[in-house]
N, C-alpha and C positions, 0 to 999 in steps of 0.2 A: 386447571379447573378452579383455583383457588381465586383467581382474575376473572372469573365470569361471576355476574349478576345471578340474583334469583330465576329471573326470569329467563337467561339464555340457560340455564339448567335447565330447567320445566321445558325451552324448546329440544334439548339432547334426550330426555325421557320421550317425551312425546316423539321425535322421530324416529327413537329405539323402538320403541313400540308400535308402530306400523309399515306398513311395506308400500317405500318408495311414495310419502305423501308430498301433495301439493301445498302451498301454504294455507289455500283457503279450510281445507283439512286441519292442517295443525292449526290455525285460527278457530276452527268450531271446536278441534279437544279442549284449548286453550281457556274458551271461554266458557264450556263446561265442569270445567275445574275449576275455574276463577268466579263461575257465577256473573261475571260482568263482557262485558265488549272489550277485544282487544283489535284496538286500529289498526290501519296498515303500515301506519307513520311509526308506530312499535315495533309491529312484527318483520316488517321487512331488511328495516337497517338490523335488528337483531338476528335475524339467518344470515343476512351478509357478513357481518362478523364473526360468525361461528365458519363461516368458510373461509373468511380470510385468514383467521387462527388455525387451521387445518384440520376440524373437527366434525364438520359436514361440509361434502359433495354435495355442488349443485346442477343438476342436468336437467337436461328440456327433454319436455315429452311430445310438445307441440309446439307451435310459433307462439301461442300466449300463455302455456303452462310448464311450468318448474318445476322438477320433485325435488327433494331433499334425502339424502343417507347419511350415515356414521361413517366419518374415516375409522380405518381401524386403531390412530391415535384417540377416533370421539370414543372408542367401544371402551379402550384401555381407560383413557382418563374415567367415563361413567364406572368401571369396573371399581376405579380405583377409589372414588366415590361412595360406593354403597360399601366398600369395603370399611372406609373410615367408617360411615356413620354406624357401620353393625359394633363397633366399640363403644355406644353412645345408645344404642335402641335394639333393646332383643323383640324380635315377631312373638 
């Protein structure tokens, strides 16, 4: 986890927290957190990368749609994550 971006974080949140989305999905949470546009030429190479690291599954739901999941290395590593930062931030 310590190798990924802000941004491919916020993509592991966002597909922890939906079920089985497509990019255009995680594209509108993205940019409802972000308040801005996030391109395709962003988001795309950054879910590719989250799967070639073994952290999200990518499978097809149709011939021109994708979904995205957590490997259960993405679930560990995010676990291990929030784990840190509750040593840094009490709710």
């Amino acid at each position: 986890m310590h190798d990924l971006t802000g941004f491919q974080r916020d993509l592991l949140y966002v597909i922890a927290g939906l079920d089985e989305p497509h990019g255009l999905a995680i594209k509108d949470e993205l940019e409802g957190y972000y308040e801005s546009e996030v391109n395709h030429g962003r988001l795309y190479p950054n879910l590719d990368t989250l799967v070639e690291k073994g952290l999200v599954e990518k499978g097809q739901r149709d011939r021109r749609t994708n979904f995205y999941t957590l490997t259960r290395r993405g679930e560990r590593e995010l676990e291990a994550r929030q784990d840190w930062e509750s040593q840094y931030v009490t709710a």
